[in-house]
Structures are given as C-alpha cells and as structure tokens.
LUMGU-503343 format. One line per 8 residues: number of its first residue (from 1); their letters; for each residue x, y, z of N, C-alpha, C, CB. Coordinates in steps of 0.05 Angstrom, whole numbers, plus 5000, padded with zeros to 4 digits. Last residue first. Glycine has a CB too. Layout:
<nodes>
NUM> a> X,Y,Z,X,Y,Z,X,Y,Z,X,Y,Z | ...
</nodes>
This chain:
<nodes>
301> xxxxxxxx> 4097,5761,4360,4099,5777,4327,4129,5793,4326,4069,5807,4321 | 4117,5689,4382,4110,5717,4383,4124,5738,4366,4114,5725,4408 | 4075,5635,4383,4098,5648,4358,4096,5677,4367,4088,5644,4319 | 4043,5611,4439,4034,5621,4409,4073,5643,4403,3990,5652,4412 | 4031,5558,4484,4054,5578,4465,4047,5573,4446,4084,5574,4465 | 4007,5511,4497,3994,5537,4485,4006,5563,4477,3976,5546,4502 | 4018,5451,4497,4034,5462,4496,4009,5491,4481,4061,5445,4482 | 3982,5402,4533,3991,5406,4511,4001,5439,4517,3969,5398,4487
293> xxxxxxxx> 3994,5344,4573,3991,5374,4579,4000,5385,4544,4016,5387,4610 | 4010,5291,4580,3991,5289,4565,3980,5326,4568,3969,5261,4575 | 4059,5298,4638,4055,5280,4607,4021,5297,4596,4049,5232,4615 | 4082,5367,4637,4071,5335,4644,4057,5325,4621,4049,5332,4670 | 4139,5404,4603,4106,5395,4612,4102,5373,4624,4086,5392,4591 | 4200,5433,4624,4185,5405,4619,4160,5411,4632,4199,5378,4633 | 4212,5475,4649,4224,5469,4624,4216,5441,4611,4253,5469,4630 | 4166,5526,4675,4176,5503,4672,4185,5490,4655,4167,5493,4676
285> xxxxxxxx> 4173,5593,4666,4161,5572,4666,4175,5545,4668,4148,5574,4648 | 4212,5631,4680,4212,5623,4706,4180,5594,4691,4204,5658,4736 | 4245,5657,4632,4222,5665,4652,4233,5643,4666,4188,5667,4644 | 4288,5648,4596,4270,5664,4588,4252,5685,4611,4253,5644,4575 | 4319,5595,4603,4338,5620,4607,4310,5650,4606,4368,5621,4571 | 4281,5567,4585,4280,5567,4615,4298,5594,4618,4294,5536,4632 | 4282,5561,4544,4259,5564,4553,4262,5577,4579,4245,5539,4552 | 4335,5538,4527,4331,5585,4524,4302,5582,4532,4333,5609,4478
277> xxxxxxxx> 4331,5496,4544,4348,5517,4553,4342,5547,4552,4369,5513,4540 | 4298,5469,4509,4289,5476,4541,4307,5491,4546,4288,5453,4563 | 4325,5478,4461,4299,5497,4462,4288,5489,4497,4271,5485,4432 | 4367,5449,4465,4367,5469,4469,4346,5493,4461,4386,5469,4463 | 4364,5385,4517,4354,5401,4491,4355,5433,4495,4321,5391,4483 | 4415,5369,4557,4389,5384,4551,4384,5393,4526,4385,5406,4567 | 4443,5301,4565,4439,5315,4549,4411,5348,4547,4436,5292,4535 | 4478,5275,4628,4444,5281,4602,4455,5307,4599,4400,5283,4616
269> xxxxxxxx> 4519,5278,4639,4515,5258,4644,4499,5255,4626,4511,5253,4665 | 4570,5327,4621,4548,5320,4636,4534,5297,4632,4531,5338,4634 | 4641,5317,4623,4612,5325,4609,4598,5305,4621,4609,5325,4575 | 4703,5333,4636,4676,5325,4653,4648,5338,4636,4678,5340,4689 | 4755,5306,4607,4741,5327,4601,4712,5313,4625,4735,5332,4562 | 4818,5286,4636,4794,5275,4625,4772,5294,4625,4787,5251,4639 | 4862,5305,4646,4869,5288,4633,4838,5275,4613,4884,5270,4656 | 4870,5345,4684,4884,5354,4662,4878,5335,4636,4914,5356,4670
261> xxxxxxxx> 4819,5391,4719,4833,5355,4714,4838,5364,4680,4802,5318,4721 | 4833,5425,4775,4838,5423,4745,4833,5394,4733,4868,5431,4739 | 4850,5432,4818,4830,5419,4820,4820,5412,4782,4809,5439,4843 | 4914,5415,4848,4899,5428,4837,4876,5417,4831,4909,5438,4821 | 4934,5392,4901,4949,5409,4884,4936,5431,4872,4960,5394,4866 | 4896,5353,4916,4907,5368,4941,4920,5397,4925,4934,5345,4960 | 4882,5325,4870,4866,5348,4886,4872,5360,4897,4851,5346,4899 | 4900,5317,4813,4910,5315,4844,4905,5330,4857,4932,5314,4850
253> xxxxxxxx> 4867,5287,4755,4889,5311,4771,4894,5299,4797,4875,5345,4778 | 4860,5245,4738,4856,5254,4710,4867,5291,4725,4813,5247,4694 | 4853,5198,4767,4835,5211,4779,4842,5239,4762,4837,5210,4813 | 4889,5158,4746,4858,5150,4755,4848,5172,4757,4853,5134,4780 | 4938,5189,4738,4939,5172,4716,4900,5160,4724,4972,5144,4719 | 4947,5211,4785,4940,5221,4747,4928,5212,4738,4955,5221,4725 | 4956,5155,4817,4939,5181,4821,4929,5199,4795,4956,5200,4839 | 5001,5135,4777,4971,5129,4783,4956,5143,4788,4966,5117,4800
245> xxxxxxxx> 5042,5180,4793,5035,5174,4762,5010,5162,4767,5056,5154,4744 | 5046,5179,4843,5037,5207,4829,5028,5203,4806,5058,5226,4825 | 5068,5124,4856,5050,5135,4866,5036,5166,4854,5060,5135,4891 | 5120,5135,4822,5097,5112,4822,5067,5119,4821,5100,5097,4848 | 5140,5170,4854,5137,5173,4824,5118,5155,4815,5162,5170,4808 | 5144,5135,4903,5127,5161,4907,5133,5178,4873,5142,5182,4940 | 5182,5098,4887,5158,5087,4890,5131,5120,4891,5163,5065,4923 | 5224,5129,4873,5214,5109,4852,5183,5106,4861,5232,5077,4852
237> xxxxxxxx> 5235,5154,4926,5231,5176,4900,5217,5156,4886,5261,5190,4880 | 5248,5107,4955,5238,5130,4962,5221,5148,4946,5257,5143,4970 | 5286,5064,4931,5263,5066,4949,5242,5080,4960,5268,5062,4961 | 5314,5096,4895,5307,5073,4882,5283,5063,4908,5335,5053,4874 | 5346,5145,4916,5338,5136,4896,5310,5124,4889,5355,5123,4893 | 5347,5127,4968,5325,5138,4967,5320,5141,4937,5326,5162,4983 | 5399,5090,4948,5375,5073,4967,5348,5099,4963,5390,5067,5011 | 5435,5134,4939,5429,5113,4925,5398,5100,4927,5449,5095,4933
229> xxxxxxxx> 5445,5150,4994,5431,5169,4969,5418,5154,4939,5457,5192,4958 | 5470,5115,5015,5444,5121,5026,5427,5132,5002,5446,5142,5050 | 5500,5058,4965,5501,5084,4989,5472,5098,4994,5525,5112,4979 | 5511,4987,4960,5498,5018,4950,5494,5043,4982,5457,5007,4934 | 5542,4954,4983,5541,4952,4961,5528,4973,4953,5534,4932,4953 | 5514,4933,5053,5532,4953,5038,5524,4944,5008,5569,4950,5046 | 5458,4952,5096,5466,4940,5074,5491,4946,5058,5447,4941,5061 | 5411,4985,5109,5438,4993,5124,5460,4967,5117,5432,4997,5164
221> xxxxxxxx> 5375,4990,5073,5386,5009,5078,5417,5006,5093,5368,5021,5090 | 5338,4942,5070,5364,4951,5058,5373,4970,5061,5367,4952,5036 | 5300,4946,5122,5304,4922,5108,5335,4922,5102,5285,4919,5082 | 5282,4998,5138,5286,4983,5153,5297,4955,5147,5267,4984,5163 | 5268,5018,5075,5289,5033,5100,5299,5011,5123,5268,5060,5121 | 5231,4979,5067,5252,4980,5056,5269,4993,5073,5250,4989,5032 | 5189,4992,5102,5194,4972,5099,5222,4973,5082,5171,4960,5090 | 5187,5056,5080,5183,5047,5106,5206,5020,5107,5148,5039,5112
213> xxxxxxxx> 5170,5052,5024,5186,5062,5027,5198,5052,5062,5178,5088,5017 | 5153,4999,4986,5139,5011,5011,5161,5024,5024,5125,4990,5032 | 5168,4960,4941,5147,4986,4939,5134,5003,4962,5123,4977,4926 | 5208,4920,4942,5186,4925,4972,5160,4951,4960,5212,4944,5009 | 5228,4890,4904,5198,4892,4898,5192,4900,4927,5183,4861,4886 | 5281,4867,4897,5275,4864,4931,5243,4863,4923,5286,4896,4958 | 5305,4885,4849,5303,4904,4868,5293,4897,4903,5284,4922,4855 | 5307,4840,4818,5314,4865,4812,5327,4881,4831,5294,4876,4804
205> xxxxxxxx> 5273,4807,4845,5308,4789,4833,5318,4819,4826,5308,4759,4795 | 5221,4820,4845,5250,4819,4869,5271,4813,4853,5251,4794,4895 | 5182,4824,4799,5213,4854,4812,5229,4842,4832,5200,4888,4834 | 5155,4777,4799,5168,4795,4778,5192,4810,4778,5154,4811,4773 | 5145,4770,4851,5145,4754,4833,5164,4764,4818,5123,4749,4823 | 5121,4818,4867,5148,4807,4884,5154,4788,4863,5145,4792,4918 | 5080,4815,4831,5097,4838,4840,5122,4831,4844,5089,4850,4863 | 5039,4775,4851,5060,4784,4840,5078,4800,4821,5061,4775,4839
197> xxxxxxxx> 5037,4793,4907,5043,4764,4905,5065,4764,4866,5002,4742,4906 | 5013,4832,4899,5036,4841,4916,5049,4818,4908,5034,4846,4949 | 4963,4815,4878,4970,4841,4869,5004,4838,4868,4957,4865,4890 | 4947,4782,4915,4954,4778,4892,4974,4789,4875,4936,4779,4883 | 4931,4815,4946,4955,4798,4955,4961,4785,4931,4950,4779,4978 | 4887,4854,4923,4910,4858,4932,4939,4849,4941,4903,4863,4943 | 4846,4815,4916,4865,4824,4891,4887,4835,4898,4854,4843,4873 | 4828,4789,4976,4855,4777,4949,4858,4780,4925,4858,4751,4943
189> xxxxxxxx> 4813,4856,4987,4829,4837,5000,4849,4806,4979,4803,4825,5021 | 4772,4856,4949,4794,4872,4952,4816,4856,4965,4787,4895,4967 | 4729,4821,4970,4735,4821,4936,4763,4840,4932,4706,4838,4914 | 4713,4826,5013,4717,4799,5011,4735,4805,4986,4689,4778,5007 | 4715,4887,5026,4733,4868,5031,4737,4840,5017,4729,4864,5053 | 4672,4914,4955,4678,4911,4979,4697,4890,4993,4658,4909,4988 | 4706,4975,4928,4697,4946,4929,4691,4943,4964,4724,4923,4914 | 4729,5030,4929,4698,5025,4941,4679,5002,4933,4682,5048,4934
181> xxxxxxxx> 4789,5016,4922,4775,5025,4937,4743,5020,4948,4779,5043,4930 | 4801,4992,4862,4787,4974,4885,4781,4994,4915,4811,4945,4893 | 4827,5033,4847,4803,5019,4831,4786,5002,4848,4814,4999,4809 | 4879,5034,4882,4843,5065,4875,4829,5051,4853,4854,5109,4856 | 4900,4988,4880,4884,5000,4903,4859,5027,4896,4910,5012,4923 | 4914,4999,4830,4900,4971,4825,4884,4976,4860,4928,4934,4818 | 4941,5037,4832,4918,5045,4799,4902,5017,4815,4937,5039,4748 | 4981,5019,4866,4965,5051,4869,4950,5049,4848,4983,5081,4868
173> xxxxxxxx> 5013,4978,4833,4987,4975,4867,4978,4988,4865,4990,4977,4898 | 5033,5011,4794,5004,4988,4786,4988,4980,4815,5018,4952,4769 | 5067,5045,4823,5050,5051,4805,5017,5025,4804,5071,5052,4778 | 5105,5006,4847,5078,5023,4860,5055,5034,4848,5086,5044,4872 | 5126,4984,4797,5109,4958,4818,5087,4981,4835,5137,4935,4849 | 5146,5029,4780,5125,5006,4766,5124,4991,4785,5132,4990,4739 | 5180,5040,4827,5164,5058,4815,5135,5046,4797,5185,5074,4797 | 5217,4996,4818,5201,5002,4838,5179,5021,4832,5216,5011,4857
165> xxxxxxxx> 5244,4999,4761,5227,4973,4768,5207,4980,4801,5254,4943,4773 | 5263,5055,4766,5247,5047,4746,5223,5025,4752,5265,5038,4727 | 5304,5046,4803,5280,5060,4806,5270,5056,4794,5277,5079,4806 | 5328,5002,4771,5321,4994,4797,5293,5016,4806,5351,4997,4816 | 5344,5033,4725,5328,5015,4719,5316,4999,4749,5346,4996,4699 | 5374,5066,4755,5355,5086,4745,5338,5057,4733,5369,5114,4721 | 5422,5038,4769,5403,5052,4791,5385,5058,4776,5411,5077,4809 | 5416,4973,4746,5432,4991,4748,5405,5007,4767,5446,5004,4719
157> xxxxxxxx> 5413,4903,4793,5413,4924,4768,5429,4950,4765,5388,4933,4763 | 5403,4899,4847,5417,4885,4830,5420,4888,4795,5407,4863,4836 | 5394,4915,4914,5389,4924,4883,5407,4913,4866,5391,4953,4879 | 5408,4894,4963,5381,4885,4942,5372,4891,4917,5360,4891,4951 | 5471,4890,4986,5446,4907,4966,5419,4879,4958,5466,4921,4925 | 5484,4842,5031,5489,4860,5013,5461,4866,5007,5507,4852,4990 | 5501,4836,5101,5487,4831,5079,5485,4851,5066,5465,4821,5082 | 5535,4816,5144,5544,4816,5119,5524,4826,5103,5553,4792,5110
149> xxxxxxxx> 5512,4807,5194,5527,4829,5195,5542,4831,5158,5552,4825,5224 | 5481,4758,5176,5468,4780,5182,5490,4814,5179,5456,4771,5214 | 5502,4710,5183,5498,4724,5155,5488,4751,5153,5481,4709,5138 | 5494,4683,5227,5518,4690,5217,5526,4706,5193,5527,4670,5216 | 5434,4690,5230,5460,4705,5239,5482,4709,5242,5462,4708,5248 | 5421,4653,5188,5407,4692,5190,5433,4697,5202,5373,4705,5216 | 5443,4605,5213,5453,4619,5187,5438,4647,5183,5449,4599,5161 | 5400,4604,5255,5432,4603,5254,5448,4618,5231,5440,4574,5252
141> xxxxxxxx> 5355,4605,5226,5355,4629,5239,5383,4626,5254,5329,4634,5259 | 5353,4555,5201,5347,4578,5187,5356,4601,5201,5321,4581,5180 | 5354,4521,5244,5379,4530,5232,5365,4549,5208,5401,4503,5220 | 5320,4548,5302,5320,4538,5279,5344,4540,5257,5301,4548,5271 | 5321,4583,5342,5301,4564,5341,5309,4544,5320,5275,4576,5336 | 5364,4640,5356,5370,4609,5336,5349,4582,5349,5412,4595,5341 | 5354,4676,5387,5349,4657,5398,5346,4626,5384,5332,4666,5408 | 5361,4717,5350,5382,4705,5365,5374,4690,5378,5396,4719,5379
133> xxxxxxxx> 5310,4722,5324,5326,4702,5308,5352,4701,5317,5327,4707,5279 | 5285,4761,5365,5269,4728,5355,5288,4709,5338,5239,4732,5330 | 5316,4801,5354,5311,4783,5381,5313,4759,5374,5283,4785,5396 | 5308,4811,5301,5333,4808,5310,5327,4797,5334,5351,4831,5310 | 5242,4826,5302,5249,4804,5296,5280,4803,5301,5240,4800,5271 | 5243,4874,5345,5232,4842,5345,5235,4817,5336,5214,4840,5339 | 5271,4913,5300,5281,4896,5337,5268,4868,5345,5267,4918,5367 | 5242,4902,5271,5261,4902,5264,5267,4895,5282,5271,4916,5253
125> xxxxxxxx> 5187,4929,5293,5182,4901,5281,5210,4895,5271,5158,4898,5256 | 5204,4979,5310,5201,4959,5330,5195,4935,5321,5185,4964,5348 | 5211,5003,5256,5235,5003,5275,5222,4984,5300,5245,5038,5286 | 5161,4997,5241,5172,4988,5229,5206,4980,5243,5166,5002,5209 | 5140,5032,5279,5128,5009,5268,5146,4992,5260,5111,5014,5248 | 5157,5085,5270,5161,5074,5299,5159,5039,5295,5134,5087,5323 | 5139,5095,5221,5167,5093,5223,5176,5073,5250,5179,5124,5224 | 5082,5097,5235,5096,5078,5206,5122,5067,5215,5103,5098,5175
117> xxxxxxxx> 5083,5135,5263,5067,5114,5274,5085,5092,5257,5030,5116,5267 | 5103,5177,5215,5121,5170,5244,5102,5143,5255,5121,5203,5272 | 5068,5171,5191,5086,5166,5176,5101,5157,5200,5095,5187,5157 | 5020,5195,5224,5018,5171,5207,5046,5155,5195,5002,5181,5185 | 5034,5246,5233,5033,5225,5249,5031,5202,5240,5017,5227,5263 | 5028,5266,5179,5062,5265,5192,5057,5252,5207,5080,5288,5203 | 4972,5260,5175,4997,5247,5152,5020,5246,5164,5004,5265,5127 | 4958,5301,5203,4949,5267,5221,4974,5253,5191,4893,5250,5217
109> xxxxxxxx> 4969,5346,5186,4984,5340,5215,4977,5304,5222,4967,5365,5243 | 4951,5348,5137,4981,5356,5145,4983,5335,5163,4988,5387,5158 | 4889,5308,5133,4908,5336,5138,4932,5321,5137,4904,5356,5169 | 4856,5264,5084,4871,5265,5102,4883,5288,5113,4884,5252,5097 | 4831,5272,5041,4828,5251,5057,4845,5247,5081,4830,5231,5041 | 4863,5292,4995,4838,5311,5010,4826,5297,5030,4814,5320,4989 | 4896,5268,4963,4856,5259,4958,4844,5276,4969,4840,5230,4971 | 4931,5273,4991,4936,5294,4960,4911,5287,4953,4963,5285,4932
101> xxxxxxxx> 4929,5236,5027,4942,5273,5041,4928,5286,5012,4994,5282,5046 | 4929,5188,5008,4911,5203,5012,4910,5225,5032,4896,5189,5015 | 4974,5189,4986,4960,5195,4977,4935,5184,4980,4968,5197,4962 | 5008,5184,5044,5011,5212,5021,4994,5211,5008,5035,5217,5001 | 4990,5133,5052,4982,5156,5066,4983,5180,5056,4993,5158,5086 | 5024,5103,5008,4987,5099,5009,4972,5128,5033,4977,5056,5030 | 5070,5123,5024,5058,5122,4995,5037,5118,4996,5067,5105,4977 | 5080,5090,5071,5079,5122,5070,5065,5128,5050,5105,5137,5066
93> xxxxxxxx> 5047,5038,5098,5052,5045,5069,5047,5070,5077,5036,5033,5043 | 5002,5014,5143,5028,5005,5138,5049,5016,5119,5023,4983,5131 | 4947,5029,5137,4967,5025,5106,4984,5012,5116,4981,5051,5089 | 4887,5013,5166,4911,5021,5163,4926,5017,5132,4924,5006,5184 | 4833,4989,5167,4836,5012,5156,4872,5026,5159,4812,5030,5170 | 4850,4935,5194,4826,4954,5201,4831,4981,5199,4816,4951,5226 | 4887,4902,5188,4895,4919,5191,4876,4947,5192,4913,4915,5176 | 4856,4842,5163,4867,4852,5198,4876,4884,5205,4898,4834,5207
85> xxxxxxxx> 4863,4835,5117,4834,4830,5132,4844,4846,5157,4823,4794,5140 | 4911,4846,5102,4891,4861,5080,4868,4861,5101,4882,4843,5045 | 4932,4809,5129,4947,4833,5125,4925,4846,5125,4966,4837,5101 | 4908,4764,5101,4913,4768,5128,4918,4795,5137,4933,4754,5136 | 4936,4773,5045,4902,4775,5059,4897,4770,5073,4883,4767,5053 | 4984,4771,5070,4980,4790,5056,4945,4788,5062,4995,4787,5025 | 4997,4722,5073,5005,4736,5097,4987,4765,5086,5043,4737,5103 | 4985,4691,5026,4972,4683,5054,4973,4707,5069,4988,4660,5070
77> xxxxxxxx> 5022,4708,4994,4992,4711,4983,4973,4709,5014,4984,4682,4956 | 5064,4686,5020,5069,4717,5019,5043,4725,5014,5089,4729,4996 | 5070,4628,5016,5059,4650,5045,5060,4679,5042,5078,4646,5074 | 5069,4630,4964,5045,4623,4971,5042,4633,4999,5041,4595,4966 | 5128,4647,4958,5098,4670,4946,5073,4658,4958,5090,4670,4906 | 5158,4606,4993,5145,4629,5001,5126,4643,4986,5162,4644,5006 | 5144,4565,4952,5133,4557,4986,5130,4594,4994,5168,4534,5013 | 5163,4582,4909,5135,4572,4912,5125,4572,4938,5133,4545,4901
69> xxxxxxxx> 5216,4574,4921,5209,4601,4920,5177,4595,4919,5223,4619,4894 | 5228,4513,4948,5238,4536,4929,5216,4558,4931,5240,4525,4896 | 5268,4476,5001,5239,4480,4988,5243,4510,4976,5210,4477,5013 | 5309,4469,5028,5300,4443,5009,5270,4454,4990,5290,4412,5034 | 5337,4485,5066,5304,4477,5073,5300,4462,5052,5280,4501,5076 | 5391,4511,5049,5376,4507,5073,5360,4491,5080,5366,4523,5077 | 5361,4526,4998,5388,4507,5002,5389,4499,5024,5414,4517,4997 | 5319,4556,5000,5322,4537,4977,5348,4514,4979,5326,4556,4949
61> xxxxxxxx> 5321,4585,5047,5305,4567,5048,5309,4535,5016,5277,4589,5049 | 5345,4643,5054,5367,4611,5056,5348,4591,5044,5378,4597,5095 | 5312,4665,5021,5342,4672,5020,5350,4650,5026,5354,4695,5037 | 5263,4657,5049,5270,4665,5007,5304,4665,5004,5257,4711,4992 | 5260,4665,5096,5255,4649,5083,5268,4643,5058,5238,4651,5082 | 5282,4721,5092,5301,4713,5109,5290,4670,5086,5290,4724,5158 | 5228,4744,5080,5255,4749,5066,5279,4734,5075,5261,4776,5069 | 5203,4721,5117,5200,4715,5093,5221,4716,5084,5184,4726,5080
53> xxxxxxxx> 5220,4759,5146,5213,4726,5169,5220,4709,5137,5165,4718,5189 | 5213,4812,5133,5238,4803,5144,5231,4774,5150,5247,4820,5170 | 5150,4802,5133,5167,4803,5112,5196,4801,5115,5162,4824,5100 | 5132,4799,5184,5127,4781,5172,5147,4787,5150,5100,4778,5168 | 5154,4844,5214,5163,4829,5223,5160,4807,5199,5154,4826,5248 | 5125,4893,5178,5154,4882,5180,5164,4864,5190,5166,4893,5189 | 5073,4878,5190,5075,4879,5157,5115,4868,5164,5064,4924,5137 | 5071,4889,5247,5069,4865,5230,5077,4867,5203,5045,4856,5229
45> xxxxxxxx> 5090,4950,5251,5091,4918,5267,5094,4902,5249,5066,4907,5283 | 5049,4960,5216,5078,4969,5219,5094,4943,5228,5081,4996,5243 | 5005,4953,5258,4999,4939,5229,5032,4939,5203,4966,4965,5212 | 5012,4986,5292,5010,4956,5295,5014,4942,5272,4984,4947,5304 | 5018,5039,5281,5041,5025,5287,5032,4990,5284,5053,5035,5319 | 4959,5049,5254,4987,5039,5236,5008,5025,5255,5005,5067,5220 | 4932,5034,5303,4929,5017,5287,4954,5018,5256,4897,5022,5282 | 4955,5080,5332,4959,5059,5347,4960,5041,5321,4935,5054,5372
37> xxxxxxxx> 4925,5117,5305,4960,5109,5299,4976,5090,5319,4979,5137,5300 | 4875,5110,5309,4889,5115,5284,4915,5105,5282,4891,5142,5280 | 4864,5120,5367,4869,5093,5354,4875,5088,5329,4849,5079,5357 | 4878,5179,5374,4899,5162,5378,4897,5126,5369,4903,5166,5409 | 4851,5198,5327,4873,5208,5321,4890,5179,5339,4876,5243,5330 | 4787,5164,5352,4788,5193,5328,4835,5181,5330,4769,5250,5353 | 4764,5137,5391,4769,5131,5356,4775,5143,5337,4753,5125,5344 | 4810,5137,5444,4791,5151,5432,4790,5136,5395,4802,5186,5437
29> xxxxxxxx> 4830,5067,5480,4834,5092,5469,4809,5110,5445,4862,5085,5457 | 4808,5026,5495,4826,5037,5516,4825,5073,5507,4862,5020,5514 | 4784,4990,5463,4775,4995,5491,4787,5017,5507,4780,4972,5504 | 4819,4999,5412,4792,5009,5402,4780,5006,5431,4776,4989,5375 | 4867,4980,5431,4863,5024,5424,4838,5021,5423,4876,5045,5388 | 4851,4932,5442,4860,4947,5469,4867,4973,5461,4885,4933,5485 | 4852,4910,5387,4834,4912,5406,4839,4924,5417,4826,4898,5418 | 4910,4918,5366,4887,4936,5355,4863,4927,5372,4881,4933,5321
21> xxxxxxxx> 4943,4881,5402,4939,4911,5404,4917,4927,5392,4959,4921,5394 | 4916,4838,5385,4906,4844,5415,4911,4877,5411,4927,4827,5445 | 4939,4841,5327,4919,4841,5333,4898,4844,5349,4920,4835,5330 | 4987,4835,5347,4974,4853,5334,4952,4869,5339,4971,4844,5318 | 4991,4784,5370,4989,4800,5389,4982,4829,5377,5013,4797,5404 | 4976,4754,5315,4955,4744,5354,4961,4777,5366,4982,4707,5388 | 5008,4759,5283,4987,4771,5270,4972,4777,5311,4968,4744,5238 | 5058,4727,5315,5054,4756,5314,5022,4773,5294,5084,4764,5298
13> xxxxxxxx> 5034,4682,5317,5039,4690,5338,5037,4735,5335,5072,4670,5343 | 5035,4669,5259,5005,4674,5273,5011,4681,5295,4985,4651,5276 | 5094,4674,5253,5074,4690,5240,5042,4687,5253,5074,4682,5210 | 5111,4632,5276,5121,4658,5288,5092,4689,5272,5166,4662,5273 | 5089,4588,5259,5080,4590,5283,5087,4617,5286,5088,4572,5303 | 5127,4594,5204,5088,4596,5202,5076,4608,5227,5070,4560,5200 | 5172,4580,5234,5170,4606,5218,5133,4608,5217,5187,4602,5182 | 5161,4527,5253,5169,4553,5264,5160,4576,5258,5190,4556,5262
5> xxxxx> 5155,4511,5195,5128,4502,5208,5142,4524,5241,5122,4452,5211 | 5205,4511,5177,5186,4528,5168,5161,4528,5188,5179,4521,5139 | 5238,4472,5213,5242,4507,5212,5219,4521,5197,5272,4517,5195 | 5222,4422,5198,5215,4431,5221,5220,4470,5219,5234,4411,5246 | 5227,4405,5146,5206,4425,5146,5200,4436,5174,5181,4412,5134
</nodes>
C-alpha cells in the first residue's frame, strides 16, 4: 500500500498548490475576467492531474497493488467533493461553460477565454503529471512508464454506442448540475461526486466515462486503436449532444438561441376572475374592493 499512500500524498500536494494559486489571483489580480481564468486554469490543473493519477491507479492497481476498483471510486468520490469545494466557481468542463454561453450567463469573448484557460489547464496538468511519474516514486509509476508509449483506446465498443454512452453520462450531469444549481454547497457538492462516482462506475469499461471534452483530449487522444475524427466523435460531439439535450430537456428552450420554449406552456401562477378583467379593461376603477366595502354598481339600461 506504500504506492497508494504516494499517490493520496500527490493529490493533497496538488489540491495545496491549486489552491495557493487561486489565493494569489484573488490578492494579486482584478475579480472581474483575469481571476476568472486564473481560477479555470487552476482548477484545469487539478481536475487533470488528479484523474490521470487515478486513471493510472485503476489500470495497474488491481494487479500491481492488490487492491480493486473500490479503492479508486472511493478516491474518485473524495477527489471530486474536494474538486466541487475548492474550485470557487470554476468548471474545469468546456460543456459546463458553453452552457452557460447558451443561459445568457456568460459572453462570446469570456467563453473562448474560458475554454483556452481550460485547454492551457489541462495541457500543464499533463506535463506535470509525466514529470511526476518519471521520477518512478513508486512501482506503479515504473510500469506507467514503461506502458506509457503504448497505450491504447479507451473506447471499447462500437463508435456510435461509445458516443451514445458519453453523451448519456453528460446528459444526466447537465439535468443533475441545473437542478442543483441554486442548492446550496454543503448539498451540491456530494450529489455531484456522486453523480461522477457513478457514472464512471457504469461508462468506463465503455468509454473511459470522462464526459469532459478537455480532460479527454489530453487523456486519449494521442492513443492508437482509434483515429482523431473518431475521438471527437465520441468525446466532443457525444458529450455537447448531451449537454443540449438536458438544457431542453430543463429549461423547455435555449436562451441564447431562442426564447420560445418549445417544451413547457408558461401559465400564470393565479388565476383572474373574468368579471375583474373586463372591470378593469373598462375604466380605471379598482379591480378589487376592501374587505367589508359593499359594491354600488347599478346594471346599466
């Protein structure tokens, strides 16, 4: 268990310096645009380092280490409402930023920064971790690298059932995140890791279950057994079909698009009686007496 209890240390190490980073935008830098994307790259950062650490876990760890897939979902549930607590309004997630580009919650121009913050994110939590696991701490991280210049697909199905299975994992985050929006943390936070916990559960053996376009690019992409066009397939398009269908599928349109809602009729909350209506359509008297005021409208000839 000496290599996991590594692995654990590497993860609070990296939540530590994250986490310094998102202090030192909120002292250093304005609160508007640049600590914005200070706080995705950070949170970029992390989301990738920790899941490459995992994924790497999940892969040798059952033969390797002796200990089965239980060990990691339970640090995946961990890392995640950690994730969920720490990332002080970030996504980490193109798919969670697009929609909220299409909520009206966001412009053009801070979304493309956002994605790039994402991208930068994720490309320096990749470097970080390849560092961290040539310095073989651990025979877990011996065998990473002898295994490393080999590694195959994550998609293990056919393509349109692989998109399929991604697309449904984003889908149900995106219906199970815009439901929980205007909860509050304590109560969001571990539906969400839950959420993901399982998810991964279900879809990896399929597909990996990243539902985060970002995180995947940086993961399988440069992987043989499936080609690029393949990979946006099933990482790209699946999850942002996902993502469109929820959105619909909660909020009945898509604001950014149209304002129409296609799905759920908006009737008024109360009811008006329709003798206050044409009372009022009439003149300018009041459409309601006070209590105990009797009524001196006479029937006109």
């Amino acid at each position: 268990m000496a290599g996991l209890n590594v692995s654990i240390a590497f993860f609070f190490l990296v939540v530590g310096v994250c986490q310094a980073l998102r202090w030192l935008s909120k002292r250093l830098l304005s609160p508007g645009a640049d600590g914005c994307l200070t706080r995705e790259l950070a949170g970029s950062l992390q989301l990738c380092t920790s899941c490459l650490e995992l994924r790497m876990l999940l892969e040798i760890g059952p033969w390797g280490g002796g200990f089965g897939p239980d060990v990691v979902l339970t640090l995946l549930f961990i890392l995640f409402a950690v994730h969920g607590a720490s990332f002080d309004g970030a996504s980490a997630n193109p798919t969670v930023s697009l929609q909220e580009f299409l909520l009206l919650e966001s412009s053009l121009a801070a979304t493309a920064a956002k994605l790039l913050a994402q991208g930068a994110g994720m490309g320096t939590g990749w470097a970080v971790t390849k560092l961290y696991w040539s310095w073989e701490l651990t025979q877990f991280h011996l065998i990473q690298n002898l295994i490393a210049s080999e590694c195959s697909s994550s998609i293990h199905t056919s393509l349109h059932h692989a998109a399929f299975v991604e697309g449904t994992c984003a889908f149900l985050f995106h219906l199970i995140l815009l439901k929980l929006r205007q909860s509050r943390l304590i109560y969001r936070v571990p539906a969400l890791a839950a959420t993901v916990t399982f998810l991964t559960y279900a879809a990896g053996p399929y597909t990996g279950a990243f539902f985060n376009p970002a995180l995947a690019t940086v993961t399988t992409f440069r992987c043989s057994g499936n080609g690029f066009w393949d990979y946006v397939q099933v990482y790209w398009l699946g999850p942002l079909a996902g993502m469109l269908a929820a959105l619909l599928l909660y909020q009945g349109n898509i604001p950014r698009l149209f304002q129409k809602n296609l799905l759920y009729n908006q009737k008024s909350k109360y009811r008006i009686p329709k003798a206050r209506v044409a009372a009022h359509g009439e003149g300018d008297e009041p459409c309601q007496k006070r209590k105990g005021e009797k009524s001196n409208s006479k029937p006109r000839a």
